[in-house]
PyMOL Python script that loads the backbone (N, CA, C, O; Angstrom):
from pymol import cmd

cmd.read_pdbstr("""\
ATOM      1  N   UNK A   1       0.855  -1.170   0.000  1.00  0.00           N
ATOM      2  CA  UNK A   1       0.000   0.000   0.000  1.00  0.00           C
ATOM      3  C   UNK A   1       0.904   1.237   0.000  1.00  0.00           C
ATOM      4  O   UNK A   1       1.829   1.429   0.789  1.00  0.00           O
ATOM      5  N   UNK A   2       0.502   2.075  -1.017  1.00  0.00           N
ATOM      6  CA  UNK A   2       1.323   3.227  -0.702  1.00  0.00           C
ATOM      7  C   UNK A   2       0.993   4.240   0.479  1.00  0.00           C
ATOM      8  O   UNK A   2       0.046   4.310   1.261  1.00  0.00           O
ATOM      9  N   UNK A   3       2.303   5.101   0.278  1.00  0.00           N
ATOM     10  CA  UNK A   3       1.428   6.056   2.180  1.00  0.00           C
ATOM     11  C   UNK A   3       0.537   6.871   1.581  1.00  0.00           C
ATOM     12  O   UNK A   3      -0.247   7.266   2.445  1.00  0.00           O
ATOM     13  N   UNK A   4       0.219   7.412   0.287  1.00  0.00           N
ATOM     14  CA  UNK A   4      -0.885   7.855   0.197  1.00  0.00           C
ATOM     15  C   UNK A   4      -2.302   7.457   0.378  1.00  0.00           C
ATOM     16  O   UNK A   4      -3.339   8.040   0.694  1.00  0.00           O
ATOM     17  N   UNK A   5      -1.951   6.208   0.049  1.00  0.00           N
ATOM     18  CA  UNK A   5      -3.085   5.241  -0.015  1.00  0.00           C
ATOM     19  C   UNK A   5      -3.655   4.729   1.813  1.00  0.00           C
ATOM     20  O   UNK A   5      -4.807   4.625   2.234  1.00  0.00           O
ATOM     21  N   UNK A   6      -2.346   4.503   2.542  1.00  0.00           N
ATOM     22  CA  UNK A   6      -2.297   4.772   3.794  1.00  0.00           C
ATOM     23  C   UNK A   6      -2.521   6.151   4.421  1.00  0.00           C
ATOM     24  O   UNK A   6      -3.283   6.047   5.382  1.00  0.00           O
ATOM     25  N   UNK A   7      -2.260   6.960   4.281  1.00  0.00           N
ATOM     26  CA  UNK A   7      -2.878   8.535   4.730  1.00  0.00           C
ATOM     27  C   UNK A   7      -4.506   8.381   4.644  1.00  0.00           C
ATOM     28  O   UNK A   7      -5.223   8.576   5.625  1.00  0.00           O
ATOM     29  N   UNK A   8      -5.042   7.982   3.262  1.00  0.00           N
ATOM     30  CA  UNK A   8      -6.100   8.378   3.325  1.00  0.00           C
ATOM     31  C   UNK A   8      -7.233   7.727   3.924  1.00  0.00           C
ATOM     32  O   UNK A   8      -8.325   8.196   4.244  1.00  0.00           O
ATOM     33  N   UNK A   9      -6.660   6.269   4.039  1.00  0.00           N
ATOM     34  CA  UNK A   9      -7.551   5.065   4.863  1.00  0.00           C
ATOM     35  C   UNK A   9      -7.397   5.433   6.241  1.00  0.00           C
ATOM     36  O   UNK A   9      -8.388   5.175   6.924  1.00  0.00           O
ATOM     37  N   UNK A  10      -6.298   6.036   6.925  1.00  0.00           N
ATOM     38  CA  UNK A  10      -5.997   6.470   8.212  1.00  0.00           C
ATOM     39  C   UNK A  10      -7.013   7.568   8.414  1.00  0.00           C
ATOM     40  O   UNK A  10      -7.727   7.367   9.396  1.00  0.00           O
ATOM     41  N   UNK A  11      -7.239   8.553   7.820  1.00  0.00           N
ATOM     42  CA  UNK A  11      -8.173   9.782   8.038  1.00  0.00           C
ATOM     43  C   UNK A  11      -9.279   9.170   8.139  1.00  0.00           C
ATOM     44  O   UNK A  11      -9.840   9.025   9.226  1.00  0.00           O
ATOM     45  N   UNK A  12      -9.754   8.719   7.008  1.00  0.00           N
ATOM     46  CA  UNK A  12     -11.411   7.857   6.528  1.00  0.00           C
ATOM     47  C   UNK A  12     -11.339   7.535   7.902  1.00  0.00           C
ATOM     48  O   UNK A  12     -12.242   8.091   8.528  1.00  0.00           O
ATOM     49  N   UNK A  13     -10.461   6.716   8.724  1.00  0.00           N
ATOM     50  CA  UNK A  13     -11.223   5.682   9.751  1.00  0.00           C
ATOM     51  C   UNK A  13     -11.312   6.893  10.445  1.00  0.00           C
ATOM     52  O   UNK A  13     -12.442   7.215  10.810  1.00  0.00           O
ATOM     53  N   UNK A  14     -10.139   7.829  10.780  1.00  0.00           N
ATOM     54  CA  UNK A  14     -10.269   8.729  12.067  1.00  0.00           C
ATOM     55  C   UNK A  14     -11.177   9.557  11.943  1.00  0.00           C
ATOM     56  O   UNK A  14     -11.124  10.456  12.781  1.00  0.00           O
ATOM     57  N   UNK A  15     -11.999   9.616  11.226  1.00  0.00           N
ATOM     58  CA  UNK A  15     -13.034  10.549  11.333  1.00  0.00           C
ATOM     59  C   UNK A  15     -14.423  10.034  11.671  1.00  0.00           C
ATOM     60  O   UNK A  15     -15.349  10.814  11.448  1.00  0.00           O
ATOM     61  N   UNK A  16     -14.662   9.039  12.091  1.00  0.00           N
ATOM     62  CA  UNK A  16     -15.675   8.312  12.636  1.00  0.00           C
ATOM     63  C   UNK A  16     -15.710   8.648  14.055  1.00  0.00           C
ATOM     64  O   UNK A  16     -16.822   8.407  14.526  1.00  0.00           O
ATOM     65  N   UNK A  17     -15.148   8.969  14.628  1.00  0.00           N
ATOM     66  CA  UNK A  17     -15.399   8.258  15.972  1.00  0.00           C
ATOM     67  C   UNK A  17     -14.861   9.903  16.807  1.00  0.00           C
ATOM     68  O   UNK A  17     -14.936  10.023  18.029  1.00  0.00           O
ATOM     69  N   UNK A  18     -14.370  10.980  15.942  1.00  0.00           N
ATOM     70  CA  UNK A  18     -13.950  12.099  16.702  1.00  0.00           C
ATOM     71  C   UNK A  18     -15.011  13.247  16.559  1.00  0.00           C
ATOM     72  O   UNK A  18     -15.904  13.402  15.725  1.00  0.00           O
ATOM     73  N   UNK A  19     -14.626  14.009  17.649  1.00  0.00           N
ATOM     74  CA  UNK A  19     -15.358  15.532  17.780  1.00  0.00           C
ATOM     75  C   UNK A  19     -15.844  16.370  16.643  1.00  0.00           C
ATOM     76  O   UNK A  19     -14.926  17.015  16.136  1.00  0.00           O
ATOM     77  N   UNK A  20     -16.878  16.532  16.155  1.00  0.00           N
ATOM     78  CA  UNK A  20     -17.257  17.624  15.211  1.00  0.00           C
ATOM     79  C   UNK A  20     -16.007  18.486  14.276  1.00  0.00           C
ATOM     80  O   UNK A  20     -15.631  18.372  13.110  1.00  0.00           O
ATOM     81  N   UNK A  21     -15.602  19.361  15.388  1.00  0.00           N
ATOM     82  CA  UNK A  21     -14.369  19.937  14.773  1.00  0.00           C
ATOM     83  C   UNK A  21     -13.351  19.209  14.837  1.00  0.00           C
ATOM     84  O   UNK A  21     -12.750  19.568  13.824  1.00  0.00           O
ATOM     85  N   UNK A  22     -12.580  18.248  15.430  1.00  0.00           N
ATOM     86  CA  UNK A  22     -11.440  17.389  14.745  1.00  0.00           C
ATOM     87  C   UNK A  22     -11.924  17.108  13.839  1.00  0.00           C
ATOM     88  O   UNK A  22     -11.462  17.763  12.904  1.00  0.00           O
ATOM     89  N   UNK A  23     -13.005  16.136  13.412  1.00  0.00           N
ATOM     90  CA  UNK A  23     -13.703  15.650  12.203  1.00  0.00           C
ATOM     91  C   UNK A  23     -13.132  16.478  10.697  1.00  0.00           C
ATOM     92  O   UNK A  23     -12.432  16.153   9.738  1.00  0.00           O
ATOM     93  N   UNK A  24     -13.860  17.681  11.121  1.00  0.00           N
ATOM     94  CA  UNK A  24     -13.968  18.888   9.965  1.00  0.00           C
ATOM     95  C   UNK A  24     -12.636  19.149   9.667  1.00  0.00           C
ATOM     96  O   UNK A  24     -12.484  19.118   8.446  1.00  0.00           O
ATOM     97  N   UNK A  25     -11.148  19.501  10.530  1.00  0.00           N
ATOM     98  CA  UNK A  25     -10.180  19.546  10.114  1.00  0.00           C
ATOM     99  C   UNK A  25      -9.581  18.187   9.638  1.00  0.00           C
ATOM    100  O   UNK A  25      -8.664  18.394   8.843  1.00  0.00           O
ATOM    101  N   UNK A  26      -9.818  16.790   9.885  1.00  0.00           N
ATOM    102  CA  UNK A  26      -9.182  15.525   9.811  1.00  0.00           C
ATOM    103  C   UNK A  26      -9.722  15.742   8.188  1.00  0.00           C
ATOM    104  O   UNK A  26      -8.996  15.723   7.194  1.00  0.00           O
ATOM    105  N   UNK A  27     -10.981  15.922   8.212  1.00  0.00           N
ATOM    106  CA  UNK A  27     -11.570  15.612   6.550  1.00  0.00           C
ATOM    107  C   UNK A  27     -11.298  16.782   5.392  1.00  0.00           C
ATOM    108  O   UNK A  27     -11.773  16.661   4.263  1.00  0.00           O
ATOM    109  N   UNK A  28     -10.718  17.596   5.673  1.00  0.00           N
ATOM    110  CA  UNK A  28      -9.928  18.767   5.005  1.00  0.00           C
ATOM    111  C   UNK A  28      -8.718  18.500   4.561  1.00  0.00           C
ATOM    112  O   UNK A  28      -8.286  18.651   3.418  1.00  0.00           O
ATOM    113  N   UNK A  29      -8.000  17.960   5.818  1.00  0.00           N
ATOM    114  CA  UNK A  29      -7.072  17.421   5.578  1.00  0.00           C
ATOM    115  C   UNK A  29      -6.513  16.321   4.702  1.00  0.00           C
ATOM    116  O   UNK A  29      -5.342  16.221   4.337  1.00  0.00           O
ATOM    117  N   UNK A  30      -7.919  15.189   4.305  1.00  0.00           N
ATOM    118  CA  UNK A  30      -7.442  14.677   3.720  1.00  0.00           C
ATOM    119  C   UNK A  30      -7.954  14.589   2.190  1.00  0.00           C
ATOM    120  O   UNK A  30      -7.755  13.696   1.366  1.00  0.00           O
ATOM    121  N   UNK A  31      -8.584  15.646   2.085  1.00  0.00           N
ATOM    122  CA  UNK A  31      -9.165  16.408   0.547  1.00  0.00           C
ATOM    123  C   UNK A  31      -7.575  17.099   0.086  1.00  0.00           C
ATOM    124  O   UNK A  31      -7.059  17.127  -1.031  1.00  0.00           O
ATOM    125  N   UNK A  32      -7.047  17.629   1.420  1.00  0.00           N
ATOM    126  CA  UNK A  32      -5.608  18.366   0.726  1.00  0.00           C
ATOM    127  C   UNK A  32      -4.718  17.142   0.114  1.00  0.00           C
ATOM    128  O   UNK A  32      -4.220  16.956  -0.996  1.00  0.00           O
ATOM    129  N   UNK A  33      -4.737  16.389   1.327  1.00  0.00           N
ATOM    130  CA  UNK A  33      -3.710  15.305   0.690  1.00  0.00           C
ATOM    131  C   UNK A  33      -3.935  14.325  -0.574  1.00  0.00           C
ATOM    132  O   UNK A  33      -3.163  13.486  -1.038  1.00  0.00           O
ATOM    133  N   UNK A  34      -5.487  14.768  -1.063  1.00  0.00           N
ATOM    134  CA  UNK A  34      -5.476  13.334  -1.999  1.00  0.00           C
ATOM    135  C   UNK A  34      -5.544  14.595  -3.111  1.00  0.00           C
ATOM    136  O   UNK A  34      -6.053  14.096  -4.114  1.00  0.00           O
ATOM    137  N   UNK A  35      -5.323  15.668  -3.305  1.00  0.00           N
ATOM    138  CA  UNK A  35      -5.018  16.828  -4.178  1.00  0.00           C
ATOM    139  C   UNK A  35      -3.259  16.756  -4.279  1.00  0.00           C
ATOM    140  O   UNK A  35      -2.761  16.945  -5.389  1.00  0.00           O
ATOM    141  N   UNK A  36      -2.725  16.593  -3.578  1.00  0.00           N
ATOM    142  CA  UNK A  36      -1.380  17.089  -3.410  1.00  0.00           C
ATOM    143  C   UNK A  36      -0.739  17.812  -3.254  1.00  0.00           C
ATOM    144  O   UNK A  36       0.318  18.181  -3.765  1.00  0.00           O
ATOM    145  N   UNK A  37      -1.747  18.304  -1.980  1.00  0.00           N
ATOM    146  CA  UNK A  37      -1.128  19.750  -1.250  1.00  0.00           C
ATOM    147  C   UNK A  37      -1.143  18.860   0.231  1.00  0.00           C
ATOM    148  O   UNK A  37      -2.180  18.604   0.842  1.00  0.00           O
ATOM    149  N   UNK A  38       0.246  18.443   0.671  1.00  0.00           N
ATOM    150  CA  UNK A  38       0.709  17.946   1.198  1.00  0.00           C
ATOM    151  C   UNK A  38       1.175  18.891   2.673  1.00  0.00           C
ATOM    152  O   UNK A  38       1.103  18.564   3.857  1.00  0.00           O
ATOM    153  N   UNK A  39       1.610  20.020   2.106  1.00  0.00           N
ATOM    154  CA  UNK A  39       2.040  20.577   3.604  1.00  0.00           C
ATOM    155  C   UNK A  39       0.763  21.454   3.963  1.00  0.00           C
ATOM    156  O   UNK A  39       0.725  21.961   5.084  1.00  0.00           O
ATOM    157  N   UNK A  40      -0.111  21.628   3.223  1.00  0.00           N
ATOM    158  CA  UNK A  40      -1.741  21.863   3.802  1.00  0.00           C
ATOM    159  C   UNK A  40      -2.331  21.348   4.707  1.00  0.00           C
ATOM    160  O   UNK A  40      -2.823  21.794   5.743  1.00  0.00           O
ATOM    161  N   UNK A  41      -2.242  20.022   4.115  1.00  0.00           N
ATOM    162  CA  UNK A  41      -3.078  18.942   4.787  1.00  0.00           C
ATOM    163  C   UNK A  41      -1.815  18.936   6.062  1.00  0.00           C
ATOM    164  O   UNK A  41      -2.275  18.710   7.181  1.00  0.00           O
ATOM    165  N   UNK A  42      -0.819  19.081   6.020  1.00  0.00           N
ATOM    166  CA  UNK A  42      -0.111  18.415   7.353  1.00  0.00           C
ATOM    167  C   UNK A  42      -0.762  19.469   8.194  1.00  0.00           C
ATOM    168  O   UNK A  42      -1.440  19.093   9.150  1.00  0.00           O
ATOM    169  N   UNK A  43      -0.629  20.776   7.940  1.00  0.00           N
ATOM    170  CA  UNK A  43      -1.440  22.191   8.945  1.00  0.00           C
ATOM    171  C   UNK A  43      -2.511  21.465   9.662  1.00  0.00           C
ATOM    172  O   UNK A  43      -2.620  21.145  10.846  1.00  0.00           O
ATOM    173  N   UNK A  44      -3.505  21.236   8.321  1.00  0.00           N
ATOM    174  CA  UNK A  44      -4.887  20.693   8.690  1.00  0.00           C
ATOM    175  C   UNK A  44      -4.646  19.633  10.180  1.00  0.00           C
ATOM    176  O   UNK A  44      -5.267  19.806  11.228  1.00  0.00           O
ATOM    177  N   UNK A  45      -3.424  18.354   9.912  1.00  0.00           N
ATOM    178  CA  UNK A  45      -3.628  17.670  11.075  1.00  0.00           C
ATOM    179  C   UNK A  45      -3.031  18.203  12.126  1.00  0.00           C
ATOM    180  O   UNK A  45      -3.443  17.769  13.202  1.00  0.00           O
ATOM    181  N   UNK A  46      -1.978  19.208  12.182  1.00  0.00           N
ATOM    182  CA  UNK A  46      -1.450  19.876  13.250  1.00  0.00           C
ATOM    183  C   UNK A  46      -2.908  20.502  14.380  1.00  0.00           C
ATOM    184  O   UNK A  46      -3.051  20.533  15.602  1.00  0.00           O
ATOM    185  N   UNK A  47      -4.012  21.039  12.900  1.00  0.00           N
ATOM    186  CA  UNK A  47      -4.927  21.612  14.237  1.00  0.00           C
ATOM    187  C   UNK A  47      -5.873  20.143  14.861  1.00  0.00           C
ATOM    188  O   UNK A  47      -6.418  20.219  15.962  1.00  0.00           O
ATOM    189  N   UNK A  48      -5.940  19.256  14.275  1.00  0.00           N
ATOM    190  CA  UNK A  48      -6.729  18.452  14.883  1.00  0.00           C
ATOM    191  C   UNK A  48      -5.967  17.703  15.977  1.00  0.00           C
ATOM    192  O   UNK A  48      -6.694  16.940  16.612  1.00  0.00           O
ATOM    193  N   UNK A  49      -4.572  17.728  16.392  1.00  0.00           N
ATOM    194  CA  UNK A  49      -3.613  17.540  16.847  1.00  0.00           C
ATOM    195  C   UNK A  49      -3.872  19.190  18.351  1.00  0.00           C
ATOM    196  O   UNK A  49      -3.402  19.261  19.487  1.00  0.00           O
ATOM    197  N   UNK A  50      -4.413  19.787  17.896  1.00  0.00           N
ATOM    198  CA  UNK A  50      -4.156  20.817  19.291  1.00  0.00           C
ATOM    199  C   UNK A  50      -5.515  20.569  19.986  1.00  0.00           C
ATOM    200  O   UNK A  50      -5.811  21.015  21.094  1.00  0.00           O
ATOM    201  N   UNK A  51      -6.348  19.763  19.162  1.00  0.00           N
ATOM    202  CA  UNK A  51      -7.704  19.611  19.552  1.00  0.00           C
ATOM    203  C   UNK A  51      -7.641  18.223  20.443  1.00  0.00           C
ATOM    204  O   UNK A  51      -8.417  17.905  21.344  1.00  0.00           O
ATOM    205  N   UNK A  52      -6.624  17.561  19.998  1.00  0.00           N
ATOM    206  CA  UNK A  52      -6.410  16.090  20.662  1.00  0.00           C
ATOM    207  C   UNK A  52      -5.027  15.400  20.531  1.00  0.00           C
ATOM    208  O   UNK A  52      -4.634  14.590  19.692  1.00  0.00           O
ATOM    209  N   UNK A  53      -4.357  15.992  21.675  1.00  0.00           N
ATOM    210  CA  UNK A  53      -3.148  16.018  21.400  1.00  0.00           C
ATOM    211  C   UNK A  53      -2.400  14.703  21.637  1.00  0.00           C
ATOM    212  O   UNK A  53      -1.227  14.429  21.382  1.00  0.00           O
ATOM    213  N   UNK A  54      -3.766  13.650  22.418  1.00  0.00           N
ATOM    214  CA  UNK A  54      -2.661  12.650  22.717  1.00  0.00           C
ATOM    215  C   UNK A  54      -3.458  11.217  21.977  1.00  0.00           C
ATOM    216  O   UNK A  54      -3.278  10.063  22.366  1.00  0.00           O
ATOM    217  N   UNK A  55      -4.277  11.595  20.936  1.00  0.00           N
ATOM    218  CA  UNK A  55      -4.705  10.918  19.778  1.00  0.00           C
ATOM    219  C   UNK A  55      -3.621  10.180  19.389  1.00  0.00           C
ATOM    220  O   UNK A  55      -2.690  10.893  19.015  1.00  0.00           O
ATOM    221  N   UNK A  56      -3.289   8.301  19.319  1.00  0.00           N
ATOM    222  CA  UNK A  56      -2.520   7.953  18.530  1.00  0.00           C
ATOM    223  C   UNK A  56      -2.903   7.714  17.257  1.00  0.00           C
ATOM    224  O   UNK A  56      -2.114   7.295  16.409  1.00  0.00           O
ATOM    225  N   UNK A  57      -4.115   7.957  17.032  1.00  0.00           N
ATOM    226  CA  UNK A  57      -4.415   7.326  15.830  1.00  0.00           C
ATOM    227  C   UNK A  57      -4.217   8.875  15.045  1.00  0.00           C
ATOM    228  O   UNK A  57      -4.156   8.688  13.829  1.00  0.00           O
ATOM    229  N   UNK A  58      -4.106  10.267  15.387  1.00  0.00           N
ATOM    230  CA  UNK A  58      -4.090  11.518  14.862  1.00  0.00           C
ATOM    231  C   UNK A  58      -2.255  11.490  14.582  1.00  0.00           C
ATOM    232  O   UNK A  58      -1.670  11.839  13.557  1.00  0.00           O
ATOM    233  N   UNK A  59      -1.681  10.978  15.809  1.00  0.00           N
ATOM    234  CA  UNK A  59      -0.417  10.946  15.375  1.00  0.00           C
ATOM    235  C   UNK A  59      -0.102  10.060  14.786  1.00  0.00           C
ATOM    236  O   UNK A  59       1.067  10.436  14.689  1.00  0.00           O
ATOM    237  N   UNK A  60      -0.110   8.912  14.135  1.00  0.00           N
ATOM    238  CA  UNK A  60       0.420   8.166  13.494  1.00  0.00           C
ATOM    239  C   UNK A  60      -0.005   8.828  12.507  1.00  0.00           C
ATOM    240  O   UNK A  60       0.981   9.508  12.224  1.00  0.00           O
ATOM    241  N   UNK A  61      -1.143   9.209  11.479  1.00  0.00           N
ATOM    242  CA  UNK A  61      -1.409   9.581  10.503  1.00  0.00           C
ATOM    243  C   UNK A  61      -0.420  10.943  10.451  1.00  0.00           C
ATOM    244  O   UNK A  61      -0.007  11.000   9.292  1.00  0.00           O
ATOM    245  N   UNK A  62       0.081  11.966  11.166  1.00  0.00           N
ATOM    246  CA  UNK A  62       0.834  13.208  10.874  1.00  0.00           C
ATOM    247  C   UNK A  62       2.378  12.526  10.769  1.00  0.00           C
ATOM    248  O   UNK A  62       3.290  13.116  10.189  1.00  0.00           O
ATOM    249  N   UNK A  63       2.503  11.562  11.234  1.00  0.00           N
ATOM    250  CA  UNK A  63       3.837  10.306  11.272  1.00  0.00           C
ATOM    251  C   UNK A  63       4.021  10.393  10.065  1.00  0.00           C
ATOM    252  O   UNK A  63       5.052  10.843   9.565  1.00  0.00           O
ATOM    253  N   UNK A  64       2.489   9.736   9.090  1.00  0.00           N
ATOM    254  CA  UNK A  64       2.718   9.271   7.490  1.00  0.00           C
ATOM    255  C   UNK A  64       3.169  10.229   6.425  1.00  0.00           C
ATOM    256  O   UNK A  64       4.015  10.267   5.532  1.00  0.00           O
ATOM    257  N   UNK A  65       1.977  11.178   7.053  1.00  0.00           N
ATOM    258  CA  UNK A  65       2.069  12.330   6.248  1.00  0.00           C
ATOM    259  C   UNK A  65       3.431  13.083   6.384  1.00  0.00           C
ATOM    260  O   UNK A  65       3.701  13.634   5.317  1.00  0.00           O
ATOM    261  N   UNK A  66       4.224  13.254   7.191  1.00  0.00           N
ATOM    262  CA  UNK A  66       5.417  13.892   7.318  1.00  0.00           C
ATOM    263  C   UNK A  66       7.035  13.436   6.676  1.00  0.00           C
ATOM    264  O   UNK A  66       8.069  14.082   6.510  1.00  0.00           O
ATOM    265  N   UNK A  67       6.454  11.249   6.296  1.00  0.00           N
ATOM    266  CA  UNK A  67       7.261  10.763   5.738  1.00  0.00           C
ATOM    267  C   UNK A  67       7.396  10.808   4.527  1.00  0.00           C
ATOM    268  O   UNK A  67       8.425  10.619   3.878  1.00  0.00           O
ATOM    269  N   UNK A  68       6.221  11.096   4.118  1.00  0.00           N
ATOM    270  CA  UNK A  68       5.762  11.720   2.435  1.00  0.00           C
ATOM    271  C   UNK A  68       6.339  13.004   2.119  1.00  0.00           C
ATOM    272  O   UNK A  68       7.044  13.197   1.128  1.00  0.00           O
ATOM    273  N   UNK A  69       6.015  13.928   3.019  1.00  0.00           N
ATOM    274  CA  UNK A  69       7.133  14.922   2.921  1.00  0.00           C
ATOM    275  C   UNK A  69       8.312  14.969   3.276  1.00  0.00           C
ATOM    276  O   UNK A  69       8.616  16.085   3.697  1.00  0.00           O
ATOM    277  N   UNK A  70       9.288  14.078   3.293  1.00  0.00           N
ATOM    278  CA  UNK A  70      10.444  13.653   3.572  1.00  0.00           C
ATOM    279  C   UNK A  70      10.996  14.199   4.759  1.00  0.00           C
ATOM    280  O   UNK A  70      12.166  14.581   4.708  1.00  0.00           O
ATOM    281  N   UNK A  71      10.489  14.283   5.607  1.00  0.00           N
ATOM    282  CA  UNK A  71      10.477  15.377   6.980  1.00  0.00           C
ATOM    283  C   UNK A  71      10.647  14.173   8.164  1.00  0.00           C
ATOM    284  O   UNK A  71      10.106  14.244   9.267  1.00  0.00           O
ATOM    285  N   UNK A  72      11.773  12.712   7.573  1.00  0.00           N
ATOM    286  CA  UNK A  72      11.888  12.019   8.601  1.00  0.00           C
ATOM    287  C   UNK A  72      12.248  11.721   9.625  1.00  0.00           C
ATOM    288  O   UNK A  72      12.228  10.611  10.158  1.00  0.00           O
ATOM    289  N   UNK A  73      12.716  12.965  10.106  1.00  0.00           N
ATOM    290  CA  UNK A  73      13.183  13.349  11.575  1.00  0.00           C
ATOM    291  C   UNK A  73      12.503  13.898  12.239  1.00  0.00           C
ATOM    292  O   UNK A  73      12.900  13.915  13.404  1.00  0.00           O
ATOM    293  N   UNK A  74      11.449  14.481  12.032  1.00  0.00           N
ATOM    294  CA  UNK A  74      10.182  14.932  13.013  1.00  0.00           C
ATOM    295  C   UNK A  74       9.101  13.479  12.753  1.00  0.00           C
ATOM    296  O   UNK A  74       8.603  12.730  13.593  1.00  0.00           O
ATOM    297  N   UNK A  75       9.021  13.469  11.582  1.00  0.00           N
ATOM    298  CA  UNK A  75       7.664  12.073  11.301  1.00  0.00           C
ATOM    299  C   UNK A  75       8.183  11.179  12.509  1.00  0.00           C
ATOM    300  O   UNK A  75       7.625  10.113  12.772  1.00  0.00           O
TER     301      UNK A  75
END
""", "prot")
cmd.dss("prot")
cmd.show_as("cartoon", "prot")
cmd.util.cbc("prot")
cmd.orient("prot")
């Protein structure tokens, strides 16, 4: 599976089960990423990330997304 393909199955699930507004930024986020605006969408999960900061399932997905942007020392 590619990590795009992984990014976007990661969002799809995480947006079931979270807060209104995480929701709304998680699903923005991953309209940016399947466009290929990549450091958009990472913003996008940074705020759903201040909304729920100790989300693993929010961080693993900003994990993916950050390895896509070759940013593998923070991912």
């Amino acid at each position: 599976m590619s990590l795009l393909a992984f990014l976007i199955f990661s969002i799809s699930s995480l947006c079931a089960a979270q807060s209104a507004e995480a929701r709304s930024y998680a699903d923005r986020g991953l309209e940016l990423a399947q466009s290929g605006d990549l450091a958009s969408a990472e913003s996008e999960l940074r705020q759903v990330l201040k909304l729920e900061p100790n989300n693993p399932e929010f961080l693993s997905t900003l994990g993916t997304l950050l390895a896509m942007e070759k940013k593998l020392v923070e991912a």
